[in-house]
OpenMM code with the backbone's topology and positions (N, CA, C; nanometers):
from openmm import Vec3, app, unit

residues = "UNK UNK UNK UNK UNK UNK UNK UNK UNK UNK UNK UNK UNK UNK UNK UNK UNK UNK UNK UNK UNK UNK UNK UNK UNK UNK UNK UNK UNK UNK UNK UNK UNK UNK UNK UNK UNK UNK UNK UNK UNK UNK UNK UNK UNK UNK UNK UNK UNK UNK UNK UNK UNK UNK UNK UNK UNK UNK UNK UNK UNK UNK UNK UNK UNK UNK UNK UNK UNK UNK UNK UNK UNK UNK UNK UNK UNK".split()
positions = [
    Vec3(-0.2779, -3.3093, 0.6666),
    Vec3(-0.2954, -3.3571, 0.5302),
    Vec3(-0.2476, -3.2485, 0.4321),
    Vec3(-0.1604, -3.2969, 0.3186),
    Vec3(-0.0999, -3.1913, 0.2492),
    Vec3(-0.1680, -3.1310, 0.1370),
    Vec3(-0.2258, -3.0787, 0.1147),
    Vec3(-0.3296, -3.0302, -0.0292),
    Vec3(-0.2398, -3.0306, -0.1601),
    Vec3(-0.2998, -3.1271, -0.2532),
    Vec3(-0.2683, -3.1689, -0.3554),
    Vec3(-0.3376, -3.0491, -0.4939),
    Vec3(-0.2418, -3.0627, -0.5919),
    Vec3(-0.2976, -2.9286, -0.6876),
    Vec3(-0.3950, -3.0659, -0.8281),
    Vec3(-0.4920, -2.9717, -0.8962),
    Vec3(-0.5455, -3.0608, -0.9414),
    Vec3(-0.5416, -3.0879, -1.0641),
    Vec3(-0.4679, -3.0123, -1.1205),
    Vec3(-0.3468, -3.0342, -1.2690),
    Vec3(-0.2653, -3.1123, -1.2786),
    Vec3(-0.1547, -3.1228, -1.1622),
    Vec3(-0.0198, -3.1810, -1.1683),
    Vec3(-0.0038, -3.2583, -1.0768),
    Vec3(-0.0967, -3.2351, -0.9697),
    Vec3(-0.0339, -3.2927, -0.8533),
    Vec3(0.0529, -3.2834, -0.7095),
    Vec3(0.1712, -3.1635, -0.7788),
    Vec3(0.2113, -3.1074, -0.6972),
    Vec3(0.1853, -3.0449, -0.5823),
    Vec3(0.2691, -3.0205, -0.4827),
    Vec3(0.1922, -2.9858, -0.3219),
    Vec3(0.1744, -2.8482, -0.3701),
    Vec3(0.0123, -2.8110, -0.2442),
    Vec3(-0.0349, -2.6499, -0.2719),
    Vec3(0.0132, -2.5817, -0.1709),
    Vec3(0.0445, -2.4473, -0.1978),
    Vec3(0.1116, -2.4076, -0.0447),
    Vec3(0.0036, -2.2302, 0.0048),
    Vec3(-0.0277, -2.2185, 0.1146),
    Vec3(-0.0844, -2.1261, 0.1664),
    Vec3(-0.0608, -1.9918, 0.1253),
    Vec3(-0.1720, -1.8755, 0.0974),
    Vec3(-0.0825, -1.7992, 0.0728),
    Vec3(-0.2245, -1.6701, 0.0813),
    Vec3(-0.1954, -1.5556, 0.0284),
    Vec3(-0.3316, -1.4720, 0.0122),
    Vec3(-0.2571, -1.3632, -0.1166),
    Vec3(-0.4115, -1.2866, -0.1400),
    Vec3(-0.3366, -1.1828, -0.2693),
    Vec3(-0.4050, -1.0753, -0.1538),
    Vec3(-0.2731, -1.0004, -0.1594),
    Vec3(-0.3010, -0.8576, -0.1379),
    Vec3(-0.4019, -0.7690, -0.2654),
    Vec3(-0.5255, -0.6732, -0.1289),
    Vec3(-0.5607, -0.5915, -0.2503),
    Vec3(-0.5302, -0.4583, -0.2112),
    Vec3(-0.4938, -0.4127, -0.2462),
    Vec3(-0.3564, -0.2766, -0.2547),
    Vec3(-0.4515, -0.1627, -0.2208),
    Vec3(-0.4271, -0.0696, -0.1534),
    Vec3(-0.5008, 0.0575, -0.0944),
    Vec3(-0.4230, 0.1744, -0.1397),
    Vec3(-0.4390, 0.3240, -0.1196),
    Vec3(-0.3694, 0.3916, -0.0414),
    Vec3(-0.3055, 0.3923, 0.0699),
    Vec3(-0.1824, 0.3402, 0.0762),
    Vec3(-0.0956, 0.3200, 0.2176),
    Vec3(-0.1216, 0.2342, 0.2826),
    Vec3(-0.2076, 0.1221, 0.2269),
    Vec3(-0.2287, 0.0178, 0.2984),
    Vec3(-0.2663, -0.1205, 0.2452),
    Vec3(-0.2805, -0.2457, 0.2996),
    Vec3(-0.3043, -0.3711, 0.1974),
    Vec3(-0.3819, -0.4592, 0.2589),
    Vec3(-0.5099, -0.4592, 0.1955),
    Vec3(-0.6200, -0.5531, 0.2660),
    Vec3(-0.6084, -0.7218, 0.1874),
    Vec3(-0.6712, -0.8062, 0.2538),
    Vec3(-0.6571, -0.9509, 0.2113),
    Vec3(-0.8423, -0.9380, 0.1353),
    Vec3(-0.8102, -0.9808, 0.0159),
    Vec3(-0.9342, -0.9597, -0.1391),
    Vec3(-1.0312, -1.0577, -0.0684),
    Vec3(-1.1632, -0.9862, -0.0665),
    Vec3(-1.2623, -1.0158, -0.0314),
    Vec3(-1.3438, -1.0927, -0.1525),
    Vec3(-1.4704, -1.1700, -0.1382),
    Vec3(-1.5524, -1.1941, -0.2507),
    Vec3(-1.7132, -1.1600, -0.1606),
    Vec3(-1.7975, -1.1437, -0.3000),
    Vec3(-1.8791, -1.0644, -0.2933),
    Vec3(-2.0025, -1.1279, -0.3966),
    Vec3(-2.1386, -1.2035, -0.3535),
    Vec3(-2.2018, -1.2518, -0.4123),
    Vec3(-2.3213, -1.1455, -0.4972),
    Vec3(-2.3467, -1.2246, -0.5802),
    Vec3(-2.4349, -1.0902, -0.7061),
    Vec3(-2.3182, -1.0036, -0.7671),
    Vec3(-2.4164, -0.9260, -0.8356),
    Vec3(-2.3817, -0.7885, -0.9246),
    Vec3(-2.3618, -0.7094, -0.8442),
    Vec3(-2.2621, -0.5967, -0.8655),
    Vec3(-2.2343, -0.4684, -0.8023),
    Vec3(-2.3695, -0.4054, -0.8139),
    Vec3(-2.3812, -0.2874, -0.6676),
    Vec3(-2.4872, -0.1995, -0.6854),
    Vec3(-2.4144, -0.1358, -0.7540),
    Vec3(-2.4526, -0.0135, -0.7967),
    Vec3(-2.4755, 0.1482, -0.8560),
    Vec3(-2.3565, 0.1602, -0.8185),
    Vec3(-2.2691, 0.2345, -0.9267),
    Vec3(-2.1264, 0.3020, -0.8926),
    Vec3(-2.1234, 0.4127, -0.8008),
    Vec3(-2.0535, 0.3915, -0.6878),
    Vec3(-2.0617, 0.5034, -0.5980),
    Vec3(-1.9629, 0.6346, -0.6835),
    Vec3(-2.0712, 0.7920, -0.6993),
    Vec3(-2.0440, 0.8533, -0.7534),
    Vec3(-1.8932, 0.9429, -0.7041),
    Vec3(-1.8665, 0.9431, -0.5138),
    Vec3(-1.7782, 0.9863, -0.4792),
    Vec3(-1.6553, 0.9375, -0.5382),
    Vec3(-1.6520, 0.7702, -0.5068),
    Vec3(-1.5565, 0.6877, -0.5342),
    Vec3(-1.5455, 0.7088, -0.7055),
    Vec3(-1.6229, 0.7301, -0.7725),
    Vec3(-1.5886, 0.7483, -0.9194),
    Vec3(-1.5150, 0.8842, -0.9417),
    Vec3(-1.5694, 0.9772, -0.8668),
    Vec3(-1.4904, 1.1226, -0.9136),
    Vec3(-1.3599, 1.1361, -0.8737),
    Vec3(-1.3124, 1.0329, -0.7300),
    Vec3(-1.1916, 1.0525, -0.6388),
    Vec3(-1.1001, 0.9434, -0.7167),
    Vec3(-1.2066, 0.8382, -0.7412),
    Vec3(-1.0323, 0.7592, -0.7867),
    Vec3(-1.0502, 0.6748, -0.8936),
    Vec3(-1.1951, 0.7450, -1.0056),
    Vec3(-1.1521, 0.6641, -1.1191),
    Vec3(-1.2839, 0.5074, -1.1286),
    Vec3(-1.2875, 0.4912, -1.0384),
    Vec3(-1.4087, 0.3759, -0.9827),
    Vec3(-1.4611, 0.3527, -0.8519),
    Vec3(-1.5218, 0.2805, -0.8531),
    Vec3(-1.6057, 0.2802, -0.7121),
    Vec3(-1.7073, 0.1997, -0.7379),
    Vec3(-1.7334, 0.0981, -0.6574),
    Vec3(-1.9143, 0.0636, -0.6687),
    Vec3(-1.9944, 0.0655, -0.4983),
    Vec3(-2.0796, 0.0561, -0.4699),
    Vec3(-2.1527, 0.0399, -0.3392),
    Vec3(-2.1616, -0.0991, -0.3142),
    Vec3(-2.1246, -0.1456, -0.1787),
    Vec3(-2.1474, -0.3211, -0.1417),
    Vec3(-2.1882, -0.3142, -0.0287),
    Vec3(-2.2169, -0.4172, -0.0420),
    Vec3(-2.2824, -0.4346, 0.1623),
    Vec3(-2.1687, -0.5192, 0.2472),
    Vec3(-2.0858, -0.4232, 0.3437),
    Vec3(-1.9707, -0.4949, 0.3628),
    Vec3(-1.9649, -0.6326, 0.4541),
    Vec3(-2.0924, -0.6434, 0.5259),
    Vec3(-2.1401, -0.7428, 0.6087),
    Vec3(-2.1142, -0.8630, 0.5313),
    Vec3(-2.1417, -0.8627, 0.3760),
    Vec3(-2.1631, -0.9674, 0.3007),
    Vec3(-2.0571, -1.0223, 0.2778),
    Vec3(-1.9162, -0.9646, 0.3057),
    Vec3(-1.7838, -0.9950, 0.2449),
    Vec3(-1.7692, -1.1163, 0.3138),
    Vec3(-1.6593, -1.2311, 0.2064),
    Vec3(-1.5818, -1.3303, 0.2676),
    Vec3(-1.4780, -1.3323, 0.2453),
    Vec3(-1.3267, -1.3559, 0.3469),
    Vec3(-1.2043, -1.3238, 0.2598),
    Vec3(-1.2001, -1.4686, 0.1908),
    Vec3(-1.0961, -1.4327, 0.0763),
    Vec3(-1.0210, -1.4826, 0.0160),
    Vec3(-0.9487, -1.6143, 0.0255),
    Vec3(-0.9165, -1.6860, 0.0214),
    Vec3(-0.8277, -1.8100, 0.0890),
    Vec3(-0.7603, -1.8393, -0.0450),
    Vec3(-0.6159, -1.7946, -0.0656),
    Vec3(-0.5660, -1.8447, -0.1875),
    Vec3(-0.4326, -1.9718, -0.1699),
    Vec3(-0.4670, -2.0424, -0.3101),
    Vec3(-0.3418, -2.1486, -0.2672),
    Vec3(-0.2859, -2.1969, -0.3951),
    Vec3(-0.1600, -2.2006, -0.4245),
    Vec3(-0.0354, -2.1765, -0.5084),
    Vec3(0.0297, -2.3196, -0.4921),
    Vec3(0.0291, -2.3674, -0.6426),
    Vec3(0.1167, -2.5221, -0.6899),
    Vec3(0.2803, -2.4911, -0.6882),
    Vec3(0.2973, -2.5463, -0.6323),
    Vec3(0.4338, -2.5460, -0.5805),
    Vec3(0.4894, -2.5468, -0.6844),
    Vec3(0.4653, -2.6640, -0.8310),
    Vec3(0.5402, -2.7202, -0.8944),
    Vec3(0.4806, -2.6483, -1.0042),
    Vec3(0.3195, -2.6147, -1.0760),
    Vec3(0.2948, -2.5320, -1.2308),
    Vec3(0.2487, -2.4403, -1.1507),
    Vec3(0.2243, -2.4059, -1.0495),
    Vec3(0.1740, -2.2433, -1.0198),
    Vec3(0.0303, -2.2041, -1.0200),
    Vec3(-0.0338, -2.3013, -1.0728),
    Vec3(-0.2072, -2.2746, -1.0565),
    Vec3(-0.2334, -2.2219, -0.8944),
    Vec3(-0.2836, -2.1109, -0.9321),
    Vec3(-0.3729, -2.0192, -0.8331),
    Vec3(-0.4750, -2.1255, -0.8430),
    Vec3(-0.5614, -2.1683, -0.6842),
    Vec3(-0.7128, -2.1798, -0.6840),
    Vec3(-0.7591, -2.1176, -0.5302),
    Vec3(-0.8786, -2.0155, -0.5678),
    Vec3(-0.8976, -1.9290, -0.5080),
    Vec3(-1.0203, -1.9982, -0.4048),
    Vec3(-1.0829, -2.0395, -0.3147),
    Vec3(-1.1335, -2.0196, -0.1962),
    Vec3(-1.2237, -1.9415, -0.1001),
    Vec3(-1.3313, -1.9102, -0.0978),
    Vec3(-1.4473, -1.8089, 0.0036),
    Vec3(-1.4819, -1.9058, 0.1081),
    Vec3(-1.4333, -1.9331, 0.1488),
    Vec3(-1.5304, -2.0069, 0.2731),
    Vec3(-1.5747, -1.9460, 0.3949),
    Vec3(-1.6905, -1.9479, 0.4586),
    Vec3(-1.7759, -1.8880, 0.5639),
    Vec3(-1.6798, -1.8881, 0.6906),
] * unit.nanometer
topology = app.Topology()
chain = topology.addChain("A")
for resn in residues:
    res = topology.addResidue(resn, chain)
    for name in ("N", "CA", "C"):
        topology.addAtom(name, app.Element.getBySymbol(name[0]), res)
């Protein structure tokens, strides 16, 4: 079944957003609640940082209108 976009209509096509590292590129996680407490290492080394519980993560599932381009983004278990 082809996934339909919900603006236009147009077909949605598979895809993910890179989230960019040092030397490396993870697929963007989501993360329920408020950030804990800014991790103070991660703030002095690169500017930001917060503390998460990584157990909690779900990736991403992103999908792109072929025809206007609407991003709709996706967490599923």
């Amino acid at each position: 079944m082809t996934k339909k976009c919900s603006d236009c209509g147009g077909t949605l096509e598979s895809g993910f957003v890179p989230d960019m590292s040092y030397g490396a590129a993870f697929q963007s996680s989501w993360h329920a609640g408020e950030p804990d407490e800014k991790s103070m290492l991660d703030y002095l080394k690169f500017g930001q940082g917060i503390k998460y519980d990584r157990t909690q993560l779900i990736l991403i599932e992103a999908w792109r209108c072929c025809d206007c381009g609407l991003l709709k983004f996706y967490a599923n278990n």
